[in-house]
ZANUKOL-660082 format. One record per residue (C-alpha): residue in three letters; x, y, z. Coordinates in steps of 0.25 Angstrom, whole numbers, plus 2048, in hexadecimal, padded with zeros to 3 digits. Layout:
BEGIN
ALAXYZ;...
***
This chain:
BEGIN
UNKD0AC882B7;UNKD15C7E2B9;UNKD18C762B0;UNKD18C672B4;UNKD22C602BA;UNKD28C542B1;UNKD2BC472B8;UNKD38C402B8;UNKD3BC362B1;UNKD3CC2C2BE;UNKD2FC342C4;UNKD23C2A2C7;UNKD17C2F2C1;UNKD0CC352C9;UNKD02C2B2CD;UNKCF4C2B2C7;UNKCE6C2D2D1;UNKCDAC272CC;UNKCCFC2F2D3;UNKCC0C272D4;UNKCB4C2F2D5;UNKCA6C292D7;UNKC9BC302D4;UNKC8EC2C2DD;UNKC80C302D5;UNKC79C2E2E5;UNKC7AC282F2;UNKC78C1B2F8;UNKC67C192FB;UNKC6BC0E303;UNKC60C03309;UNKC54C0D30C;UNKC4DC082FE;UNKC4EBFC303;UNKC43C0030E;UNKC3CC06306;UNKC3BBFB2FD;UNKC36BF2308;UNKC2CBFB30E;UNKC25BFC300;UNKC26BEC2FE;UNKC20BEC30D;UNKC14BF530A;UNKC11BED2FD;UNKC11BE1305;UNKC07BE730F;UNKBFFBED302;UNKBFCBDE2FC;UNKBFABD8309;UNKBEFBE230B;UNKBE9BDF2FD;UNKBE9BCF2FF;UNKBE3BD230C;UNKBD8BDA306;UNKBD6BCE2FB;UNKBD7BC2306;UNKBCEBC6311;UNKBC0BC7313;UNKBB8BD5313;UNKBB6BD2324;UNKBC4BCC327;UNKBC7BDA321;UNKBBDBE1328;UNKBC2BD9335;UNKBD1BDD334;UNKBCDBEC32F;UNKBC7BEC33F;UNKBD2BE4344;UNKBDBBF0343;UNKBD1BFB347;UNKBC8BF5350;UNKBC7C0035B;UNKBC3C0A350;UNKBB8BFF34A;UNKBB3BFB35A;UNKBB0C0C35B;UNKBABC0F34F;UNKBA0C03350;UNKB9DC0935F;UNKB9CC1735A;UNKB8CC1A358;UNKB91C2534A;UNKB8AC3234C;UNKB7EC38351;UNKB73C3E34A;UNKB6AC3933E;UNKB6DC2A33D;UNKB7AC2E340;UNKB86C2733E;UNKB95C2633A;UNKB98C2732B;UNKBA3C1E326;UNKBA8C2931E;UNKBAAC3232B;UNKBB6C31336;UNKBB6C2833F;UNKBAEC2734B;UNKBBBC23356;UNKBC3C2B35F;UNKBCBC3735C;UNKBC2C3B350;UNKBC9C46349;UNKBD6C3C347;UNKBCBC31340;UNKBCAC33332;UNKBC7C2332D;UNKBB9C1D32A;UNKBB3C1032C;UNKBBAC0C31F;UNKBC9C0B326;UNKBC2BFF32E;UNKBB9BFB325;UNKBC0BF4319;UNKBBCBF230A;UNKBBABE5302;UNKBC3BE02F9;UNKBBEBE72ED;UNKBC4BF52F3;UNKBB3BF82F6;UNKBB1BFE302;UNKBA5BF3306;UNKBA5BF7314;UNKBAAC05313;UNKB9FC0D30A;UNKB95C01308;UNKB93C03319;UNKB91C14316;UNKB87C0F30C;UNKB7FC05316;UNKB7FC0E321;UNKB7BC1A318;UNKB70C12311;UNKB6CC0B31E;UNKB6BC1A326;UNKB61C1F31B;UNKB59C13318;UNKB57C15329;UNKB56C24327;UNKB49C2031F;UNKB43C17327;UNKB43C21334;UNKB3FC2D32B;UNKB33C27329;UNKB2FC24335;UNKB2DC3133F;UNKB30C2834B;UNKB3DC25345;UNKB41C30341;UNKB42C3534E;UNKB4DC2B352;UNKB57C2E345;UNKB61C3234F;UNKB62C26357;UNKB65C1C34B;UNKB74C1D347;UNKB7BC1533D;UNKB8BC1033D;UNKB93C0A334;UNKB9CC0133C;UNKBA7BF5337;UNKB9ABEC339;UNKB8FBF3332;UNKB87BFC334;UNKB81C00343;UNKB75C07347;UNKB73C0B354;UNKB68C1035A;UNKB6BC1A366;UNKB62C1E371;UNKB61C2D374;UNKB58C3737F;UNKB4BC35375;UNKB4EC2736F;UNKB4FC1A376;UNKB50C0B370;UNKB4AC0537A;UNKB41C08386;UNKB4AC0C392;UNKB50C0139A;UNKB49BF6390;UNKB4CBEF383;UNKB3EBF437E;UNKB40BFC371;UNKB38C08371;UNKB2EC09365;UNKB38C1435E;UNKB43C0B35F;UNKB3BBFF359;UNKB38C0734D;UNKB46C0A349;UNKB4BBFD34C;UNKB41BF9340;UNKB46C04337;UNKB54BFF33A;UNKB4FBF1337;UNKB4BBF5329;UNKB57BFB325;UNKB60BF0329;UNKB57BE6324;UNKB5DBE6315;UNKB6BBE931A;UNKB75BDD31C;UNKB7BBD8327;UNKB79BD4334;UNKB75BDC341;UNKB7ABDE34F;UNKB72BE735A;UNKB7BBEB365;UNKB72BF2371;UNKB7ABFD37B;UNKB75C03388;UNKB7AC11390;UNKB81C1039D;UNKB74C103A4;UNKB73C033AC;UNKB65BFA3A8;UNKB5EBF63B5;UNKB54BED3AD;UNKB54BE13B7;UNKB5DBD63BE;UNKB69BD43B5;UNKB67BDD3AA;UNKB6FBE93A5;UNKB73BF0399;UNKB7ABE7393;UNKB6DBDF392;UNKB65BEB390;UNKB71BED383;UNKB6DBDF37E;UNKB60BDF381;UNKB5CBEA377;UNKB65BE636C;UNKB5BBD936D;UNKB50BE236D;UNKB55BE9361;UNKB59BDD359;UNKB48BD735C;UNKB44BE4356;UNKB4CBE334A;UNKB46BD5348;UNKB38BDA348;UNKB3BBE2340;UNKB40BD9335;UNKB4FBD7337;UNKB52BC7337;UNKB58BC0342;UNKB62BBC33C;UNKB67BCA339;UNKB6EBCC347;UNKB7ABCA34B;UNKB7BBCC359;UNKB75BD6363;UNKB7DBDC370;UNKB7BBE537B;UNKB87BEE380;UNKB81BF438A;UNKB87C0338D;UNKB95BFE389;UNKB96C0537A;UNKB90C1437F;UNKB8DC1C373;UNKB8EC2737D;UNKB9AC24384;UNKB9AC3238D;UNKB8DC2F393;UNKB8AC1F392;UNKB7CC23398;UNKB79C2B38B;UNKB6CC23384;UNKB73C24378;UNKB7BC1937C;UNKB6DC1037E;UNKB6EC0D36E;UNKB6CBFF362;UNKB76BFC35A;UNKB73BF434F;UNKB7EBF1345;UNKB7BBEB338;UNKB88BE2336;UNKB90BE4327;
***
Protein backbone atom coordinates (compact mmCIF):
# COMPACT_ATOMS: atom_id res chain seq x y z
CA UNK A 1 0.00 0.00 0.00
CA UNK A 2 1.20 3.56 -0.64
CA UNK A 3 2.12 5.41 1.62
CA UNK A 4 0.38 8.84 1.54
CA UNK A 5 1.42 11.57 -0.12
CA UNK A 6 2.57 14.68 2.07
CA UNK A 7 1.13 18.17 1.07
CA UNK A 8 3.37 21.12 0.28
CA UNK A 9 3.86 23.54 2.31
CA UNK A 10 1.79 26.16 0.01
CA UNK A 11 -0.88 23.19 -0.82
CA UNK A 12 -4.44 24.15 0.23
CA UNK A 13 -6.00 21.80 2.43
CA UNK A 14 -8.62 19.28 1.18
CA UNK A 15 -11.97 20.72 1.56
CA UNK A 16 -14.34 19.04 4.29
CA UNK A 17 -17.98 17.44 3.06
CA UNK A 18 -20.65 17.51 5.70
CA UNK A 19 -22.91 14.64 4.61
CA UNK A 20 -26.87 15.05 6.31
CA UNK A 21 -28.93 12.00 6.60
CA UNK A 22 -32.43 12.00 7.73
CA UNK A 23 -33.95 9.02 8.82
CA UNK A 24 -37.85 8.95 8.19
CA UNK A 25 -39.70 6.30 10.95
CA UNK A 26 -42.90 6.45 8.19
CA UNK A 27 -44.71 8.11 5.57
CA UNK A 28 -46.88 11.13 5.29
CA UNK A 29 -50.87 9.76 6.20
CA UNK A 30 -51.83 12.98 4.53
CA UNK A 31 -55.60 14.35 4.96
CA UNK A 32 -57.58 10.91 4.68
CA UNK A 33 -58.19 11.08 8.83
CA UNK A 34 -59.53 13.99 8.26
CA UNK A 35 -62.57 12.15 6.56
CA UNK A 36 -62.63 10.01 8.64
CA UNK A 37 -62.91 12.12 11.46
CA UNK A 38 -66.00 13.86 9.89
CA UNK A 39 -67.87 10.89 8.91
CA UNK A 40 -67.72 9.71 12.65
CA UNK A 41 -68.75 13.27 14.05
CA UNK A 42 -71.60 13.06 11.09
CA UNK A 43 -72.98 9.62 12.19
CA UNK A 44 -72.99 11.02 16.01
CA UNK A 45 -74.65 13.83 14.98
CA UNK A 46 -77.39 11.77 13.30
CA UNK A 47 -77.33 9.26 16.42
CA UNK A 48 -78.54 12.03 19.01
CA UNK A 49 -80.76 13.67 16.70
CA UNK A 50 -82.43 10.14 16.62
CA UNK A 51 -82.40 9.91 20.35
CA UNK A 52 -84.02 13.74 20.94
CA UNK A 53 -86.43 12.71 18.26
CA UNK A 54 -87.50 9.63 20.11
CA UNK A 55 -87.72 11.68 23.52
CA UNK A 56 -89.80 14.86 21.87
CA UNK A 57 -92.49 13.34 19.82
CA UNK A 58 -95.50 11.61 20.43
CA UNK A 59 -95.94 7.71 20.32
CA UNK A 60 -98.43 8.59 16.99
CA UNK A 61 -96.17 11.34 15.42
CA UNK A 62 -93.73 8.35 15.57
CA UNK A 63 -96.05 6.01 14.45
CA UNK A 64 -97.06 8.67 11.65
CA UNK A 65 -93.49 9.20 10.27
CA UNK A 66 -92.59 5.31 10.66
CA UNK A 67 -95.47 4.90 7.77
CA UNK A 68 -94.39 8.02 5.99
CA UNK A 69 -91.32 6.26 4.71
CA UNK A 70 -92.98 2.76 4.07
CA UNK A 71 -96.38 3.55 3.11
CA UNK A 72 -96.79 1.18 0.27
CA UNK A 73 -95.64 -1.79 2.39
CA UNK A 74 -98.17 -0.64 5.25
CA UNK A 75 -101.30 0.00 2.56
CA UNK A 76 -100.60 -3.94 1.46
CA UNK A 77 -100.03 -5.39 4.44
CA UNK A 78 -103.51 -3.92 5.76
CA UNK A 79 -105.31 -5.20 2.42
CA UNK A 80 -103.64 -8.52 2.62
CA UNK A 81 -106.58 -11.06 4.39
CA UNK A 82 -103.22 -13.26 6.32
CA UNK A 83 -103.79 -16.98 5.71
CA UNK A 84 -106.12 -19.40 5.32
CA UNK A 85 -107.21 -21.97 7.43
CA UNK A 86 -108.41 -22.15 11.35
CA UNK A 87 -109.00 -18.36 12.17
CA UNK A 88 -106.26 -17.92 10.11
CA UNK A 89 -104.03 -14.98 9.88
CA UNK A 90 -100.58 -13.37 9.62
CA UNK A 91 -98.26 -13.57 12.68
CA UNK A 92 -96.17 -10.58 13.34
CA UNK A 93 -93.30 -12.86 14.01
CA UNK A 94 -93.50 -14.20 10.34
CA UNK A 95 -92.26 -12.50 6.77
CA UNK A 96 -93.85 -10.30 5.48
CA UNK A 97 -96.97 -10.68 3.34
CA UNK A 98 -95.73 -8.07 0.17
CA UNK A 99 -94.42 -9.05 -3.11
CA UNK A 100 -91.36 -11.02 -3.79
CA UNK A 101 -91.64 -13.01 -0.63
CA UNK A 102 -88.52 -14.86 -0.34
CA UNK A 103 -86.35 -11.24 -0.46
CA UNK A 104 -88.87 -10.24 2.68
CA UNK A 105 -87.51 -11.14 6.02
CA UNK A 106 -88.88 -7.96 8.27
CA UNK A 107 -91.96 -8.04 10.55
CA UNK A 108 -94.64 -5.55 11.42
CA UNK A 109 -92.23 -4.37 13.96
CA UNK A 110 -89.79 -2.37 11.23
CA UNK A 111 -93.10 -0.12 10.66
CA UNK A 112 -94.33 -0.30 13.95
CA UNK A 113 -92.18 1.69 16.46
CA UNK A 114 -91.64 1.24 20.22
CA UNK A 115 -92.34 3.83 22.99
CA UNK A 116 -90.08 5.78 24.61
CA UNK A 117 -89.14 3.36 27.25
CA UNK A 118 -87.49 0.92 24.49
CA UNK A 119 -90.85 -1.49 25.14
CA UNK A 120 -92.22 -2.68 22.40
CA UNK A 121 -96.01 -1.28 23.15
CA UNK A 122 -97.12 -2.04 19.58
CA UNK A 123 -94.77 -4.74 18.51
CA UNK A 124 -95.62 -7.80 21.10
CA UNK A 125 -98.40 -6.20 23.06
CA UNK A 126 -100.42 -6.36 19.52
CA UNK A 127 -99.18 -10.52 19.23
CA UNK A 128 -100.54 -10.59 22.53
CA UNK A 129 -104.15 -9.06 21.76
CA UNK A 130 -104.55 -10.90 18.63
CA UNK A 131 -103.39 -14.27 20.37
CA UNK A 132 -105.61 -13.66 23.32
CA UNK A 133 -108.54 -12.15 21.16
CA UNK A 134 -108.31 -15.55 18.52
CA UNK A 135 -108.69 -17.99 21.48
CA UNK A 136 -111.29 -16.08 23.66
CA UNK A 137 -113.10 -16.42 19.89
CA UNK A 138 -111.85 -19.91 19.53
CA UNK A 139 -114.04 -20.50 22.74
CA UNK A 140 -116.95 -18.92 21.87
CA UNK A 141 -117.55 -21.05 18.55
CA UNK A 142 -116.34 -24.31 20.04
CA UNK A 143 -119.09 -24.21 22.01
CA UNK A 144 -121.57 -23.64 19.83
CA UNK A 145 -121.87 -26.49 17.01
CA UNK A 146 -123.35 -23.99 14.62
CA UNK A 147 -120.25 -21.89 14.86
CA UNK A 148 -118.01 -24.12 14.82
CA UNK A 149 -118.72 -24.95 11.40
CA UNK A 150 -117.76 -21.43 10.14
CA UNK A 151 -114.15 -21.29 12.01
CA UNK A 152 -112.59 -21.08 8.58
CA UNK A 153 -114.34 -18.05 7.46
CA UNK A 154 -113.32 -15.72 10.55
CA UNK A 155 -109.60 -14.48 10.26
CA UNK A 156 -107.80 -12.11 12.24
CA UNK A 157 -104.77 -9.52 11.18
CA UNK A 158 -102.80 -7.33 12.86
CA UNK A 159 -102.48 -4.24 10.89
CA UNK A 160 -100.56 -0.61 11.86
CA UNK A 161 -104.31 0.35 13.02
CA UNK A 162 -105.22 -2.66 15.04
CA UNK A 163 -106.38 -5.56 14.75
CA UNK A 164 -108.83 -6.74 11.65
CA UNK A 165 -111.38 -9.37 11.42
CA UNK A 166 -112.68 -10.12 8.45
CA UNK A 167 -115.35 -12.47 7.65
CA UNK A 168 -115.10 -13.99 4.16
CA UNK A 169 -117.70 -15.69 2.16
CA UNK A 170 -117.09 -19.05 0.58
CA UNK A 171 -119.17 -21.99 -1.56
CA UNK A 172 -121.05 -22.98 1.78
CA UNK A 173 -121.07 -19.80 3.82
CA UNK A 174 -122.63 -16.53 3.02
CA UNK A 175 -122.98 -13.30 5.15
CA UNK A 176 -125.99 -12.23 3.86
CA UNK A 177 -128.87 -13.53 1.83
CA UNK A 178 -127.90 -13.27 -2.01
CA UNK A 179 -128.25 -9.96 -3.64
CA UNK A 180 -129.67 -8.39 0.00
CA UNK A 181 -128.25 -6.84 2.92
CA UNK A 182 -130.31 -9.45 5.05
CA UNK A 183 -127.75 -11.49 7.36
CA UNK A 184 -128.27 -15.03 7.30
CA UNK A 185 -129.09 -16.44 10.83
CA UNK A 186 -125.27 -18.14 10.77
CA UNK A 187 -123.80 -15.00 10.13
CA UNK A 188 -125.95 -13.20 12.84
CA UNK A 189 -124.80 -15.69 15.36
CA UNK A 190 -121.03 -14.94 14.84
CA UNK A 191 -121.48 -11.34 14.73
CA UNK A 192 -122.75 -11.90 18.37
CA UNK A 193 -119.67 -14.03 19.29
CA UNK A 194 -117.55 -11.25 17.74
CA UNK A 195 -119.33 -8.83 19.79
CA UNK A 196 -118.44 -10.30 23.13
CA UNK A 197 -115.12 -10.52 22.45
CA UNK A 198 -114.36 -7.03 21.52
CA UNK A 199 -116.68 -5.88 24.08
CA UNK A 200 -113.84 -5.52 26.86
CA UNK A 201 -111.25 -4.64 24.27
CA UNK A 202 -110.39 -0.92 23.81
CA UNK A 203 -110.57 1.09 20.93
CA UNK A 204 -112.72 2.05 18.42
CA UNK A 205 -114.29 0.30 15.36
CA UNK A 206 -114.56 0.55 11.75
CA UNK A 207 -116.59 -1.94 9.39
CA UNK A 208 -115.59 -1.81 5.80
CA UNK A 209 -118.26 -4.02 3.49
CA UNK A 210 -116.57 -5.30 -0.15
CA UNK A 211 -118.56 -7.00 -2.95
CA UNK A 212 -117.07 -9.57 -5.99
CA UNK A 213 -117.07 -8.27 -9.56
CA UNK A 214 -120.53 -9.47 -10.07
CA UNK A 215 -122.84 -6.39 -10.89
CA UNK A 216 -125.96 -6.06 -8.12
CA UNK A 217 -129.26 -5.38 -10.23
CA UNK A 218 -131.18 -4.50 -7.05
CA UNK A 219 -133.28 -1.76 -8.45
CA UNK A 220 -132.89 1.86 -10.16
CA UNK A 221 -129.66 3.46 -9.11
CA UNK A 222 -128.30 0.94 -7.02
CA UNK A 223 -125.12 -1.14 -7.34
CA UNK A 224 -122.47 -2.49 -5.43
CA UNK A 225 -121.07 0.04 -4.05
CA UNK A 226 -124.41 0.57 -2.30
CA UNK A 227 -124.70 -2.95 -1.80
CA UNK A 228 -120.79 -2.57 -0.04
CA UNK A 229 -122.24 0.05 2.29
CA UNK A 230 -125.27 -1.10 2.74
CA UNK A 231 -124.04 -4.23 4.56
CA UNK A 232 -121.50 -2.73 6.52
CA UNK A 233 -124.50 -0.88 8.02
CA UNK A 234 -126.20 -4.12 8.55
CA UNK A 235 -123.20 -5.24 10.28
CA UNK A 236 -122.76 -2.40 12.43
CA UNK A 237 -126.90 -2.76 13.60
CA UNK A 238 -126.18 -6.13 14.48
CA UNK A 239 -123.23 -5.46 16.50
CA UNK A 240 -125.45 -2.81 18.58
CA UNK A 241 -127.99 -5.59 19.29
CA UNK A 242 -125.89 -7.28 20.34
CA UNK A 243 -124.43 -4.96 23.12
CA UNK A 244 -121.75 -2.76 21.32
CA UNK A 245 -122.42 1.10 22.19
CA UNK A 246 -122.72 3.50 19.56
CA UNK A 247 -120.53 5.30 20.22
CA UNK A 248 -117.81 2.75 19.72
CA UNK A 249 -117.78 3.21 15.83
CA UNK A 250 -115.97 5.05 13.97
CA UNK A 251 -117.02 5.04 10.55
CA UNK A 252 -118.38 2.44 8.16
CA UNK A 253 -117.50 2.08 4.18
CA UNK A 254 -118.47 0.17 1.39
CA UNK A 255 -115.69 -0.49 -1.42
CA UNK A 256 -117.39 -2.26 -3.57
CA UNK A 257 -115.25 -4.96 -5.72
CA UNK A 258 -112.38 -2.51 -5.75
CA UNK A 259 -109.94 -4.42 -2.77
CA UNK A 260 -110.28 -8.28 -4.37
CA UNK A 261 -109.08 -10.61 -2.02
CA UNK A 262 -108.95 -12.90 -4.89
CA UNK A 263 -107.51 -10.85 -7.42
CA UNK A 264 -107.24 -13.75 -10.31
CA UNK A 265 -110.98 -14.22 -10.27
CA UNK A 266 -112.66 -11.02 -8.97
CA UNK A 267 -116.08 -13.16 -9.20
CA UNK A 268 -114.50 -15.55 -6.48
CA UNK A 269 -117.22 -15.29 -3.40
CA UNK A 270 -114.40 -15.02 -1.37
CA UNK A 271 -114.17 -11.61 -2.14
CA UNK A 272 -117.90 -11.00 -0.80
CA UNK A 273 -116.40 -10.48 2.85
CA UNK A 274 -116.73 -8.03 6.54
CA UNK A 275 -114.02 -6.30 7.86
CA UNK A 276 -114.15 -5.30 11.10
CA UNK A 277 -111.17 -3.49 12.54
CA UNK A 278 -110.68 -2.79 16.10
CA UNK A 279 -108.66 0.53 15.96
CA UNK A 280 -105.23 0.65 18.60
Amino acid sequence: MAAPQKRGRNEPPPPIIVRKITVVAAGHHGGAWKVAYADFVTAMMAFFLLLWLLGATTEKQRKGIADYFTPTLVKMKEESAGSNGLLGGSSITDADNYPHRGGQTGTRAITIPRDATGGAKEGGSALHRVTDMRQRLEAKMAASEQLRQLKPVVRLVPTSEGVRIDLVDDADFSMFELGTTVLTADATALLGAIADTVRGEPGGLTIRGHTDALQWRGGPGLNNWSLSAGRAEATRQALMRDGLGEARFRRIEGVADREPLIADNPGDPRNRRISILLMN
